[in-house]
N, C-alpha and C positions, 0 to 999 in steps of 0.2 A: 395448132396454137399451143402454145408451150405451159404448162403449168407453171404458177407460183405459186408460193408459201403467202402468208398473211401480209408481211410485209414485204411482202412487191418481189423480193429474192426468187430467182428461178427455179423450180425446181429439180433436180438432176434427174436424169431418166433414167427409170429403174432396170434398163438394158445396160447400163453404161457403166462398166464395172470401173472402181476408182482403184489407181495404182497402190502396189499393196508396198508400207512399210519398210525400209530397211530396216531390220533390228540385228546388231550382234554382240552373240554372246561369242562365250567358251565354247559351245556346244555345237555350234556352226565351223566348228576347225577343224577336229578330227578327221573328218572328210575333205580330203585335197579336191577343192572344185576345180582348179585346173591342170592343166601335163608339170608345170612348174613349182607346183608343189605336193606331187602326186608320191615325189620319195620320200617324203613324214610320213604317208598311209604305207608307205612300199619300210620304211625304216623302224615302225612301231610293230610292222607285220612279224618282222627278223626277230623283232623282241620278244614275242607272244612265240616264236617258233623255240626258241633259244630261253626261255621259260618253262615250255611244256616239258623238252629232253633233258631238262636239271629236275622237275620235280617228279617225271616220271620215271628215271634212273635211281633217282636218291630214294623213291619209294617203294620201288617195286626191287631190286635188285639186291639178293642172298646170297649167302656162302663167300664161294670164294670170288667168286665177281664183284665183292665190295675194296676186295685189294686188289686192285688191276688199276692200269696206267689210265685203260677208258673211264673207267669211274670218277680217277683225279681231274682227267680231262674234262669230262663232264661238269665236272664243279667247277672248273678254271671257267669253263664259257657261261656256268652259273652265276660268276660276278656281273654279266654286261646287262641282264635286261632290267634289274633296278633303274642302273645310272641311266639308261636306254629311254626308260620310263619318263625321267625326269627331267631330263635334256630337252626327248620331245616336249613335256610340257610347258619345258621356260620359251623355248623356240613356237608354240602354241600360244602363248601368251602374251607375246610381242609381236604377234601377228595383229592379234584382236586389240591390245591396247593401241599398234600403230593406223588401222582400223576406226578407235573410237576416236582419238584424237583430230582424226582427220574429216570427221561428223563435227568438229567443234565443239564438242563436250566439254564443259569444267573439269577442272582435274577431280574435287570432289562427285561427282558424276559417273564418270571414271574407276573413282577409286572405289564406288558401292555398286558396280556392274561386275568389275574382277571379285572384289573379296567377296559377294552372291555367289560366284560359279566356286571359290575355294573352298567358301563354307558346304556347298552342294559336295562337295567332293569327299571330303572332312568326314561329312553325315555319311555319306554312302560306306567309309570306313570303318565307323562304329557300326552298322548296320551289318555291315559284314561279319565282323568279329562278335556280335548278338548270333546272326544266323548259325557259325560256327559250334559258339557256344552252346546253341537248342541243340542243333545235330547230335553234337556230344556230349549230349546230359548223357550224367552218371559217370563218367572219367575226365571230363575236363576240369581238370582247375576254376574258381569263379576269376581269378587272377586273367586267365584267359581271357576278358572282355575288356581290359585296361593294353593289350599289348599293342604294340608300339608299329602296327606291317606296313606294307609299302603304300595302300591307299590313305592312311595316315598322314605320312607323311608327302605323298602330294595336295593335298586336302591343303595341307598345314604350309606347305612350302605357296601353293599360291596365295596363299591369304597373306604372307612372308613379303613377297612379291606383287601384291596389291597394294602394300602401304607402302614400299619403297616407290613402285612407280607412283602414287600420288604425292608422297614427301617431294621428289625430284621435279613431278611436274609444274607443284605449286610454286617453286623457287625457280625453275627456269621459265612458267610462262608468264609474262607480265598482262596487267589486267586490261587492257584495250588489248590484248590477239583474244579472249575468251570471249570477250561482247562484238569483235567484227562480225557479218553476215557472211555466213561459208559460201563461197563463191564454188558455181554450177561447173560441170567439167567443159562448158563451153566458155571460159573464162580464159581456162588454158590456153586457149586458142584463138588465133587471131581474126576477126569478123572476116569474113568472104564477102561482104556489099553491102553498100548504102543502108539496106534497110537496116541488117543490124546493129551498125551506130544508132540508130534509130531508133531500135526496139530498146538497145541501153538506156538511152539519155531518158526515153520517156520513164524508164523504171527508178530514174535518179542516178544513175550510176552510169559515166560513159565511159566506152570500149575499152580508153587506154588506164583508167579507174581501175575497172572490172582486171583487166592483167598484172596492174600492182600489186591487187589486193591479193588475187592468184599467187605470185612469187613472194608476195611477202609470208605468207601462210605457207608455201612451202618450206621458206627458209626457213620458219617461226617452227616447224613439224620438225628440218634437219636438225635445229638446233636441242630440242629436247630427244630426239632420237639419239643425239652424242651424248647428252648426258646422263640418257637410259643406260647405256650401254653401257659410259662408266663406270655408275652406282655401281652397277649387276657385275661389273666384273671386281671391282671393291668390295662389293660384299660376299662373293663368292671368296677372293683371298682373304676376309675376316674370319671367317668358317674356318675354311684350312688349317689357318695358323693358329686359330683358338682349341680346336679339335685336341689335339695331345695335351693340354694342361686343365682342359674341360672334364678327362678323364681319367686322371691323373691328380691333381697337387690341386686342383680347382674344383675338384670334383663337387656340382651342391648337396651334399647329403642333408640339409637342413631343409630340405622340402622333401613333403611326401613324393615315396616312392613312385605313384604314379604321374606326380608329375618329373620328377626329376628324371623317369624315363624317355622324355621327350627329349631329353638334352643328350646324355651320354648311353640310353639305352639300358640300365642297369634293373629293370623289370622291377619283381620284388625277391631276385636271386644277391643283391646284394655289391654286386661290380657287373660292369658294361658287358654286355652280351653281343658278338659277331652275329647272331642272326637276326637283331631287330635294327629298322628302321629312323634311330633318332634326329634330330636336325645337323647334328653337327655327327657325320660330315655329310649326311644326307642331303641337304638342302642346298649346297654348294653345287650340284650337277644342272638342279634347276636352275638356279642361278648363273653357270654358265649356259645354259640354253637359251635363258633372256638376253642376256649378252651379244649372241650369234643371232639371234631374232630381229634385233635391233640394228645390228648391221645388215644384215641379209635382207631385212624389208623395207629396204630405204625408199627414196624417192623415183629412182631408176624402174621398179617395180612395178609400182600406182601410179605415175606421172602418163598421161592423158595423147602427153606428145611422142612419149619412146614409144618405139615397134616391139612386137612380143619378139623379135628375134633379137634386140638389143636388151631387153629385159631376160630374156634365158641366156642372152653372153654374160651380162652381167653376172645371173644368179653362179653361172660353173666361174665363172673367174673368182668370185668371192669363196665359192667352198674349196676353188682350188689352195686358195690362201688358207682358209680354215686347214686344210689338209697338210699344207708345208709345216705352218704353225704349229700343228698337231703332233709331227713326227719330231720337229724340234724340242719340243715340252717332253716329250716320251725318253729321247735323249738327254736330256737336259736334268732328268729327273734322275734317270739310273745315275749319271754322275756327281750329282748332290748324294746318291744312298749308298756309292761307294768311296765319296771322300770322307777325310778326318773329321772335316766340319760336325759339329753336333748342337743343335740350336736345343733338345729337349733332353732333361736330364732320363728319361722313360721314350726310349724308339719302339714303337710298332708298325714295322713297314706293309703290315697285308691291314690292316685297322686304322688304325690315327693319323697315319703320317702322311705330310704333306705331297712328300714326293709321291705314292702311291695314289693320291688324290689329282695330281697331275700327270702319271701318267696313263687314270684309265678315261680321264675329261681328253687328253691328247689323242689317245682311241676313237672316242665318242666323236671326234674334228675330222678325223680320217674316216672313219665308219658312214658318217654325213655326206662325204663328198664321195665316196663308193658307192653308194646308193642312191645320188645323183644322179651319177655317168650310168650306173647299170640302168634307170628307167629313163634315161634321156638315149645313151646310143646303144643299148643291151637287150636284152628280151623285156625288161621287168614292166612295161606298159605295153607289150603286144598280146594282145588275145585277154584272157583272164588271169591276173594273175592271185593267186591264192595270197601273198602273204600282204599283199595289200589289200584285199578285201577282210582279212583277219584283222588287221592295220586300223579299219575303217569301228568295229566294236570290239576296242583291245579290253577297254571296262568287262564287258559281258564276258569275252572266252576268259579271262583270268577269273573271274567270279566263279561262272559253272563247273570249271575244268577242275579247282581244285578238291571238289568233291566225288569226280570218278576220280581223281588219284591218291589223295590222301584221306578222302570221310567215309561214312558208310556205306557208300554205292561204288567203291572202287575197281575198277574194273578185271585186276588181277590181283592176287593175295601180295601182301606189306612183306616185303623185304625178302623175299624166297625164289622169286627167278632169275633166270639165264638173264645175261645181257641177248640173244635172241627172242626170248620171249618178251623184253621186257622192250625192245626194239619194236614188235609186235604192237604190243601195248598203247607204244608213242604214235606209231602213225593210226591206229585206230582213234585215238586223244586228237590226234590232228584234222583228221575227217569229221570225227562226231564236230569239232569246234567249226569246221568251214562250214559245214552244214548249217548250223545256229546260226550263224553269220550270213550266212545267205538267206536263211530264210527273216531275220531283221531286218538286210536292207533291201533285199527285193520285192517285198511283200508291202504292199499300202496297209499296213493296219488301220488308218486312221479312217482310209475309205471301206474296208470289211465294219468296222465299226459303224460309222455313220448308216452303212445299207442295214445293218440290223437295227438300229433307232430309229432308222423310217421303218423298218419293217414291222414294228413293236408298237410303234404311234398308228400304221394305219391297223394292223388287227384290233388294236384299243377302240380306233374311231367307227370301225364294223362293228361289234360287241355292243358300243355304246348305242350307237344306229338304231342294232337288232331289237339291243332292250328298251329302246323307245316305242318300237312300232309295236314290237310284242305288247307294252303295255297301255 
């Protein structure tokens, strides 16, 4: 006989474990759960690799190996894991918005789940730049804990990107698609027998109901997916072309220096500084990553009725496109920076300017779809691969790393070796970080955790036992 509750309500049997929650955040992305989007983990890994041998060259390497072609080389492949950085996360973030929308969330809803995971990010930035600072009491600047690095400005760029998509939402979704009932993924699909017309009708909704409602919510989803995309590529060229007169002839000097650092970078040295992070034109890579996000995660993807083999055509046919597109902008750009044409009265072609903003986003399109093809027909998903497991906690090895390189625990002395020693250096920098890596995700902490909480609970309830009887 079944148990009830007081009021007659059955009571569920405490064997019968109840289906657990979807929830998604930001934090459920990083990790490509399936082959199909396994080249984010495989293309964040590239970035974390191509990070480590710029700040382990730049730091370690003396004499005359700091005038060498390698060195410059070095630095040239030191522009891509910024942009890299932030690409994946616009492209991360229209994963998860296309995602919540399609849970039927309010746009406001929506838009306080994204700006949580920016401001999470934000913080982890200042947190960084605090731990920095303790490390290096007694020579670091206090200036140091206002600067402007790249977790800042992802931090800052989602939260950028939170209000843009809930601004765009609120205006393209009308107020009957947010109060419909989000129809089940059997909705999709067409009843197989009598009974389930049947099972419909009785729930109030029959069959052919249930599949309008389906297509209209997908079309109601394509249609703010176009208009995602647009924003994010509009405000991606707002950046761009703002960028040269934002530091320049526009520059805000009438706001404090720390914050006016967020704009043009200008710290408290006075004029815009090449190695920090500001929005403009920083935020513009994110922003084209939402943009690719939003096309790349369309309805072909999630749609109930495509086969995964028409949904991976899909996916390479669209980066193949990303990839033409790519190489065209890259072209496109050298010939805007070698005509007469002059739109800013102040050109800076490696800093501000547009064309250099287009062609390393043209890079970043091609780089995307390279990394595609190598973990769809290449090695990069056979066996283990390293740079997608680095891929999977790019937060954590950028965190740690840069303390064997640049802080007090460095693994070889500041500026005084060979490029073989310092060679050396990088790939020990690589091991120590896969190691970290693996042991983060292979390792259940939550369940080593839990066994010592029982373990703590029952020697407590022995002790308490003991001293009862004892007394």
């Amino acid at each position: 006989m079944k148990s009830r509750w007081r009021d007659g309500r059955p009571r569920p049997s405490p064997f019968i474990l109840a289906p657990a929650r979807e929830h998604v955040t930001l934090s459920s992305v990083p990790s490509a759960p399936s082959p199909r989007l396994a080249w984010i983990d495989w293309m964040r890994g590239l970035a974390c690799l191509l990070m480590f041998q710029t700040h382990c060259y730049d730091a370690w390497l003396g004499g005359d190996a700091r005038n060498t072609r390698f060195l410059k080389g070095s630095q040239l492949l030191g522009t891509l894991p910024a942009p890299l950085f932030l690409f994946l996360a616009g492209v991360s973030f229209a994963l998860v918005t296309d995602k919540l929308i399609r849970k039927n969330l309010s746009p406001a809803e929506i838009t306080r789940t994204l700006l949580r995971r920016g401001a999470e990010i934000f913080a982890f930035g200042l947190l960084f730049r605090l731990q920095e600072f303790l490390i290096a009491w007694g020579w670091a600047p206090w200036s140091d804990l206002l600067r402007v690095d790249v977790l800042n400005i992802i931090g800052l760029s989602m939260i950028l990107m939170a209000l843009l998509c809930g601004i765009t939402l609120t205006i393209c979704t009308k107020p009957h698609d947010v109060n419909q009932p989000t129809p089940s993924a059997d909705s999709h699909q067409a009843p197989e027998s009598g009974k389930n017309h049947v099972g419909t009708a009785a729930l109030g909704c029959p069959a052919s109901e249930a599949r309008q409602n389906g297509i209209e919510r997908v079309r109601g989803s394509s249609r703010c997916g176009a208009a995602l995309a647009a924003a994010a590529i509009s405000a991606a060229s707002a950046i761009a072309l703002l960028t040269p007169p934002l530091y320049t002839t526009w520059r805000p000097t009438w706001l404090p220096w720390p914050l006016e650092s967020y704009i043009d970078g200008c710290h408290n040295l006075g004029a815009p500084q090449p190695w920090l992070f500001p929005i403009f034109p920083w935020s513009a890579f994110a922003f084209a990553g939402l943009a690719a996000g939003f096309i790349l995660f369309n309805d072909l993807l999630f749609n109930s009725r495509v086969s995964k083999d028409q949904a991976r055509t899909h996916t390479a046919e669209t980066l193949a496109v990303f990839a033409a597109v790519g190489t065209i902008a890259i072209f496109a750009a050298r010939l805007l920076d070698h005509s007469s044409f002059d739109l800013y009265s102040t050109y800076d072609y490696w800093h501000t300017s547009p064309n250099f903003l287009m062609t390393r986003i043209g890079l970043l399109l091609v780089i995307a779809f390279l990394s595609y093809a190598w973990c769809r027909w290449g090695l990069g998903t056979r066996g283990f691969s390293p740079l997608m497991q680095l891929g999977q906690t790019s937060l954590l090895v950028y965190w740690v790393h840069i303390e064997f390189v640049y802080g007090r625990f460095s693994l070889l002395p500041k500026r005084s070796e060979t490029i073989l020693t310092a060679s050396r250096g990088l790939l020990e920098i690589f091991i120590l970080m896969l190691i970290l890596s693996l042991l983060r995700t292979r390792i259940d902490w939550k369940r080593i955790n839990g066994k010592k909480l029982a373990a703590e609970s029952r020697s407590r309830k022995t002790v308490s036992e003991g001293s009862k009887v004892g007394s």
